[in-house]
C-alpha positions in Angstrom: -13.4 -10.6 39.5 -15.8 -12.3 41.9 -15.9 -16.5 42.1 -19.5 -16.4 40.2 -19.4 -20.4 40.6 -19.8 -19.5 44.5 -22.3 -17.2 43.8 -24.2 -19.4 42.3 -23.8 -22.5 44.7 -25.3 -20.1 47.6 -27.7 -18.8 45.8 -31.3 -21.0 45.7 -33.1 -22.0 42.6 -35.9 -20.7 43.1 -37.2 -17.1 41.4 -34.4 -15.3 43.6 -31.8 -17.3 42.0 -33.3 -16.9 38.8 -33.3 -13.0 39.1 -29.6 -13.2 40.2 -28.6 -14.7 37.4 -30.9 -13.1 34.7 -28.6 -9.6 36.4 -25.6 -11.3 35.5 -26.6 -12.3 32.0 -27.6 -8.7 31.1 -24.1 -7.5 32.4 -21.7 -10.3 31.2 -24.2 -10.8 27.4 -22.8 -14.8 26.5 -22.1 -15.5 30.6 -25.1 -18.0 30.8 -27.2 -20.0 28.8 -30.7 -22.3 30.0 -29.6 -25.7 30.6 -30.3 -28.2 33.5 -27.1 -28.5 35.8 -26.2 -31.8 36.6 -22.0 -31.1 37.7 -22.5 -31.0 40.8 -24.9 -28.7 41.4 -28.8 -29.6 42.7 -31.0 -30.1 39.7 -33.6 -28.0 38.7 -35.3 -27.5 35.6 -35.8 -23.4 36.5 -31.6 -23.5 36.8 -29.1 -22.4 34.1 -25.6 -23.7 33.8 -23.1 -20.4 34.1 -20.6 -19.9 30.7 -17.7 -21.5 32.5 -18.9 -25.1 32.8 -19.3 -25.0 29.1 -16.7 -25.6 26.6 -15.2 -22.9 24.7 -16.7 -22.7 21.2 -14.4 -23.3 18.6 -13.2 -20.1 16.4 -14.6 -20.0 12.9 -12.4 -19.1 10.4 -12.6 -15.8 8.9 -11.6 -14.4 5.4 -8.5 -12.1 4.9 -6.8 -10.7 1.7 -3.3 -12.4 1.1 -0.9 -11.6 -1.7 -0.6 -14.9 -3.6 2.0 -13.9 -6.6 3.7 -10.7 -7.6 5.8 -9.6 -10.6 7.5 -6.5 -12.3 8.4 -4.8 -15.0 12.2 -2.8 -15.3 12.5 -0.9 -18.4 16.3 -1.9 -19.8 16.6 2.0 -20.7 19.5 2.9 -17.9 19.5 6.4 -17.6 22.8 7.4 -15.2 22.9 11.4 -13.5 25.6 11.7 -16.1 23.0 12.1 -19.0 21.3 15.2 -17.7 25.3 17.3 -17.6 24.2 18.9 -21.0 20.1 19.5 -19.9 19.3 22.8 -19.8 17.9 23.4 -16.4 15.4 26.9 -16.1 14.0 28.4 -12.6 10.1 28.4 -12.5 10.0 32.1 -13.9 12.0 31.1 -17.3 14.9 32.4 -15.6 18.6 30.9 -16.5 20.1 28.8 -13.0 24.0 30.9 -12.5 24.9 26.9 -11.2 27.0 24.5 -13.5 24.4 21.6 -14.0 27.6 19.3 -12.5 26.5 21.1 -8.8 23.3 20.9 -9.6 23.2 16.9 -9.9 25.4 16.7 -7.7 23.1 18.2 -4.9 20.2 16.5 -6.5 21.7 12.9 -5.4 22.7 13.6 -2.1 18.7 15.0 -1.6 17.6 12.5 -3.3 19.6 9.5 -3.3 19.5 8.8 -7.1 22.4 7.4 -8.9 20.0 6.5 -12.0 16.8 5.9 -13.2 14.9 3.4 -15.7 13.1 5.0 -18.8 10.5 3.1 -21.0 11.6 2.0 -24.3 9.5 4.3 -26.7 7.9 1.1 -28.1 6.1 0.9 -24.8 3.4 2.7 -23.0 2.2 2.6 -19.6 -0.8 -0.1 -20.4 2.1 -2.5 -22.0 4.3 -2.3 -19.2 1.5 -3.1 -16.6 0.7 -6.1 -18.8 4.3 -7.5 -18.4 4.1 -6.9 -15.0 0.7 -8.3 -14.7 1.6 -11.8 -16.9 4.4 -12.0 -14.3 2.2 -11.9 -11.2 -0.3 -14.2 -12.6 2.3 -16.7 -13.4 3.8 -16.4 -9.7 0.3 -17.0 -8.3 -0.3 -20.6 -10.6 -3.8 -19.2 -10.9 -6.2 -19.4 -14.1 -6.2 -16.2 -15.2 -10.5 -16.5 -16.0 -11.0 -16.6 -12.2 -9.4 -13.2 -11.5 -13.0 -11.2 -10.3 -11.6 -7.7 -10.8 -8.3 -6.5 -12.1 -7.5 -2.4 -11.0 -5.1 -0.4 -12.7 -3.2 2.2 -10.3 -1.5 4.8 -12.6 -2.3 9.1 -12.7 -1.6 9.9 -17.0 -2.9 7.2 -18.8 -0.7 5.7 -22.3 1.7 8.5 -23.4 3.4 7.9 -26.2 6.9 8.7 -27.0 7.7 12.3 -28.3 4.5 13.1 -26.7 3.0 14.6 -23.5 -0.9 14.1 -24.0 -2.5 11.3 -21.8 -4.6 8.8 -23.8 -7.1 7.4 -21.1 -9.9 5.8 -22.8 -10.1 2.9 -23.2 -9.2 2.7 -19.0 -5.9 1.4 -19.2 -7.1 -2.4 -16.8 -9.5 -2.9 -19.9 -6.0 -3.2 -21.8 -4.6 -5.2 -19.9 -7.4 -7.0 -19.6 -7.5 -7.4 -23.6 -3.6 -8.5 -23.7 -4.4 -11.2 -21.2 -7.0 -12.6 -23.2 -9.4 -12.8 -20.6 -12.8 -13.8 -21.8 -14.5 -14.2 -18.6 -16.9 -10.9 -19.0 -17.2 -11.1 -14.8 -13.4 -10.5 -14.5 -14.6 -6.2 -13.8 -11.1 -3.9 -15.4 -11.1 -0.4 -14.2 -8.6 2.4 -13.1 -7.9 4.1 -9.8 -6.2 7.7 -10.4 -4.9 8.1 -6.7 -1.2 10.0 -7.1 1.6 7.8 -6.1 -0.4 6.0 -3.2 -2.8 4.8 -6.0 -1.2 1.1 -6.2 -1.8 0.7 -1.9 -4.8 2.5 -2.3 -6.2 -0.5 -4.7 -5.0 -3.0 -2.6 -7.3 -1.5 0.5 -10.0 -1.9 -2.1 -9.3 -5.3 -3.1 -9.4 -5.9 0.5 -12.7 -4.6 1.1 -14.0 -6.8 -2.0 -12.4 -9.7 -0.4 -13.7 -9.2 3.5 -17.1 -8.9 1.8 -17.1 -12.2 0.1 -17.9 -10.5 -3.5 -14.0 -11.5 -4.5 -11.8 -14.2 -4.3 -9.1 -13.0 -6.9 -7.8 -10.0 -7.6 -4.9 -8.4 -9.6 -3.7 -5.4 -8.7 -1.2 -2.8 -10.6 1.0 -0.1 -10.2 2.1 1.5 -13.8 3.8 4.5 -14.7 5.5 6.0 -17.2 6.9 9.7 -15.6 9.9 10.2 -18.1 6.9 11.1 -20.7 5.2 14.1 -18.9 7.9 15.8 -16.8 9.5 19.1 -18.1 13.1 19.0 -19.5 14.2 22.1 -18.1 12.8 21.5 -14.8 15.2 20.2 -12.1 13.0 17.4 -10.4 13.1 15.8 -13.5 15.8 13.9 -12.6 13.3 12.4 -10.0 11.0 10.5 -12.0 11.2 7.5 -13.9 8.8 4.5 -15.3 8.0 0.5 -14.1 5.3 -1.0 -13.6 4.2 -3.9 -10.7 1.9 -6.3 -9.9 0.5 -8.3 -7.2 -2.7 -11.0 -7.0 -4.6 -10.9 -3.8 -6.8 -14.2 -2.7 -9.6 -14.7 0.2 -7.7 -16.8 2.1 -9.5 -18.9 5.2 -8.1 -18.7 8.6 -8.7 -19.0 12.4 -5.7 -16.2 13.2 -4.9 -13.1 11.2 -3.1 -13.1 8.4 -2.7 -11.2 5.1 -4.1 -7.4 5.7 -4.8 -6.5 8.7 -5.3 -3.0 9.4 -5.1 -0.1 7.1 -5.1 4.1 7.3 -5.6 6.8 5.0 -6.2 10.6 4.9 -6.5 13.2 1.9 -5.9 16.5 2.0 -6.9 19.1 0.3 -7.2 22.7 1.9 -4.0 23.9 1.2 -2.3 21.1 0.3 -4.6 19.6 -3.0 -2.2 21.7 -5.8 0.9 20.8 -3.9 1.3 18.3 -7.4 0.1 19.4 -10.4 -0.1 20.1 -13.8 1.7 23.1 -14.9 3.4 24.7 -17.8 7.4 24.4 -18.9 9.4 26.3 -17.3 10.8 27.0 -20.8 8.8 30.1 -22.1 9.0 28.8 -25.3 7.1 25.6 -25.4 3.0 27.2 -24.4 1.0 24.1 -25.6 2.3 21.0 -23.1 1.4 20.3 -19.9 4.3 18.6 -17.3 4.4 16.9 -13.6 5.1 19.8 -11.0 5.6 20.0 -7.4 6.7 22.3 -4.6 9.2 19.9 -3.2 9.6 22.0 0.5 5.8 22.2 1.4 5.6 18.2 -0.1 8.2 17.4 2.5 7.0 19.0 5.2 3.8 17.7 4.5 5.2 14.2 4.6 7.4 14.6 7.7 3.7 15.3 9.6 1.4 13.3 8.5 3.3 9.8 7.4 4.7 8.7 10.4 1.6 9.4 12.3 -0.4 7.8 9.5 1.8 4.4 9.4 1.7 4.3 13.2 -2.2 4.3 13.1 -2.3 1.7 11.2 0.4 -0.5 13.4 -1.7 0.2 16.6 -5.1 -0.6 14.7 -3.6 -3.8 13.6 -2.5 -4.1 17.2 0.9 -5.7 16.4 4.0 -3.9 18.6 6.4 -1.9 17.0 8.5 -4.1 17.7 7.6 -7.3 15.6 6.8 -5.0 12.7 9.8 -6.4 10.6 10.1 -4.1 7.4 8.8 -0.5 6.4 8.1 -0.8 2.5 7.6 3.1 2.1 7.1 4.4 -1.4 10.5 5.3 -2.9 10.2 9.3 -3.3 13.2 10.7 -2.0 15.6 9.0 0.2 16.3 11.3 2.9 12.5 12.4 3.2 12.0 8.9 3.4 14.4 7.8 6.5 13.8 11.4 8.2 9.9 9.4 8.0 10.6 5.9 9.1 12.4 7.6 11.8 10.4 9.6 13.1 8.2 6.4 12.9 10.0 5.1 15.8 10.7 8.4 17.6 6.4 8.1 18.0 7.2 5.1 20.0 9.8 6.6 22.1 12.8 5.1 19.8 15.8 7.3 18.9 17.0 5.0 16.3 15.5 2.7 13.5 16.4 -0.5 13.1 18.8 -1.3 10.1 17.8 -2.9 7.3 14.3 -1.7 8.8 13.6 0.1 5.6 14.8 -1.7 1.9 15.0 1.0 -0.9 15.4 0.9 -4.9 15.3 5.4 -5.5 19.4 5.1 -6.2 18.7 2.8 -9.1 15.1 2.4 -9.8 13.8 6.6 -9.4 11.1 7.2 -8.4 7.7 6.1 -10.5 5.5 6.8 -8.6 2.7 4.0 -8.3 5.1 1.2 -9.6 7.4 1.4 -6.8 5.9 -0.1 -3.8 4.3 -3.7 -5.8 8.4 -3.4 -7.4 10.0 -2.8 -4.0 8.0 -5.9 -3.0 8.0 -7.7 -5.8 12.1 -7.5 -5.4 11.8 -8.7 -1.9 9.8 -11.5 -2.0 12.2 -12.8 -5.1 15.1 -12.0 -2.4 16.2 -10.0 -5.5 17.2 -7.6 -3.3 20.7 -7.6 -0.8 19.8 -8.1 3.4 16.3 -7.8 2.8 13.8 -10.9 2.9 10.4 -11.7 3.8 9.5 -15.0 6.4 6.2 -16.5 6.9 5.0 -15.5 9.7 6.0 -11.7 9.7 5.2 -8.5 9.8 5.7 -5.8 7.6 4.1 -2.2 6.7 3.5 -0.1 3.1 2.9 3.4 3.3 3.2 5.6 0.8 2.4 9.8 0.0 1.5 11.7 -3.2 -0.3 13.8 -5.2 -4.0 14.7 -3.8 -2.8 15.1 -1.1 -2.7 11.3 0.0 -1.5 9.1 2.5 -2.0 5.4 3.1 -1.0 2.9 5.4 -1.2 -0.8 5.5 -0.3 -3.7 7.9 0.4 -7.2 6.4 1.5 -10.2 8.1 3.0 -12.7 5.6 1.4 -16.1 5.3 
């Protein structure tokens, strides 16, 4: 870079000098600003002084989103592998399965990683459990609940009662929770965000976005879902899905260096992935009038293993924090061996054969997978140090990303206070 402090000594003050600099100032934007030099340097009212005989301005501090409390809800319902040995498991054309159902769980966990799952207790719906989950979070933060400016409600079928498959959504389940806070505070906005299993992250990114703004300064946000009630008996990936709910607040925090969120990705697709998840009938011929959860689990996972690694490393290069000091991957807990065949190839993008261990902390084998809960539970775990060789420092970094039903992805870098 030339020695502009040279350049200008050399140069007169007259209009030459002037024009010289006026060049530089286009080219460089901040490099000078109109102020008599007296360092050193003859004095002349037609002079300016060049950016580097100034001092530095100091940074102002800038707003990011930060995770102040977070709590959870585990139903007490334990339901082991064991319990689905008498089920009566169907192909998709009605068809009987020539496999005893002990090889077909027993192939299920090694897929999928699940030992058990957590199931609701039928006194509760979805809008009850994300209210335990929220009272927790709210408690964790040692906030006044009246100051929350918008409470969002990830979830995708609403309160379902026991014995029943039909999705009650109106009221929207935050105005619920809302209600069984007791908030009175009429500027405390409730609403829901129907978004397949990355609906919990997705809310957060908004939160974010309300935060950055200045239009927020508190926010809760919740993950709730109760799959036991709307997936088929006699369909296999039942054993899959389960219910809990989690929350988190997010406050506008003030600071000079990044903190909180700090970058975030997502995609949809929909050209010939949108149906992959859907509503479908039983794949018992008998029951024509419900409606249940169904996927194609191959194309899902293939559609994972291309797009979520690619996804999560966008948002670790937009944040601009190596690979390296990215501490934890909290991925959502879907299937366990779809999940490290991700976080691997994760590192394989960044020329890395292996993962580190204890890179990725997972709840499937005990928890299932329910779907918006398990990211604010996974976290919710963590930060408690409820869960075995995982914690989370100040000062860290760590990633969520998380796949579902749309087709969505999302990704999201957060360094910990």
């Amino acid at each position: 870079m030339p020695d502009y402090l040279e350049l200008f000594k050399t140069n007169s003050c007259g209009k030459q000098n002037f024009d010289y600099l006026c060049t530089l100032k286009m080219q460089f934007a901040t490099l000078l600003k109109p102020k008599k030099i007296t360092d050193g340097l003859a004095q002349s009212e037609g002079c300016v002084e060049p950016f580097f005989l100034t001092k530095a301005p100091k940074m102002k501090p800038e707003i990011y989103a930060t995770i102040i409390g977070s709590g959870s809800y585990l139903p007490t319902k334990h339901v082991p592998n064991s319990n689905f040995l008498e089920r009566t498991f169907l192909e998709s054309n009605g068809a009987s399965i020539n496999r005893p159902n002990e090889e077909i769980i027993r192939k299920f966990q090694q897929i999928t990683g699940i030992d058990e799952r957590r199931y609701v207790e039928d006194e509760y719906v979805c809008s009850d459990i994300a209210f335990f989950a929220a009272e927790k979070a709210i408690a964790d933060a040692g906030i006044d609940k009246e100051t929350l400016d918008y409470i969002i409600v990830a979830h995708n079928f609403g309160d379902v009662k026991s014995g029943a498959t039909h999705s009650d959504l109106v009221p929207a389940l935050a105005s619920r929770v809302k209600h069984k806070l007791a908030i009175e505070n009429p500027f405390t906005v409730a609403y829901d965000l129907p978004f397949g299993c990355p609906g919990w992250l997705q809310a957060v990114i908004q939160a974010n976005y309300y935060i950055k703004s200045g239009d927020a300064k508190k926010i809760l946000v919740i993950g709730s879902e109760t799959l036991s009630r709307v997936s088929d008996p006699h369909d296999r990936d039942s054993m899959i899905y389960s219910d809990g709910a989690g929350a988190v607040v997010l406050s506008a925090t003030e600071s000079e260096t990044p903190v909180g969120i700090l970058a975030h990705v997502t995609r949809t697709d929909t050209i010939e992935q949108a149906y992959l998840l859907k509503m479908d009938r039983s794949f018992n011929p008998e029951d024509k009038e419900n409606l249940y959860l169904k996927m194609n689990g191959r194309k899902l996972y293939e559609y994972a293993l291309k797009t979520v690694p690619s996804a999560i490393k966008m948002a670790i290069d937009k944040s601009g924090i190596p690979i390296q000091q990215i501490e934890r991957i909290l991925i959502h807990q879907a299937n366990e061996k779809m999940d490290e065949a991700i976080v691997t190839r994760l590192y394989e993008l960044y020329g890395y054969a292996q993962r580190p261990e204890f890179s990725m902390p997972m709840t499937i084998s005990w928890l299932g997978n329910n779907s918006v809960a398990t990211l604010p539970i996974l976290f919710d775990l963590i930060s408690h140090r409820k869960l075995e060789n995982y914690n989370l420092n100040s000062g860290e970094y760590f990633a969520f990303a998380s796949v579902g039903a749309g087709m969505h992805v999302n990704a999201l870098v957060y360094k910990l206070p």
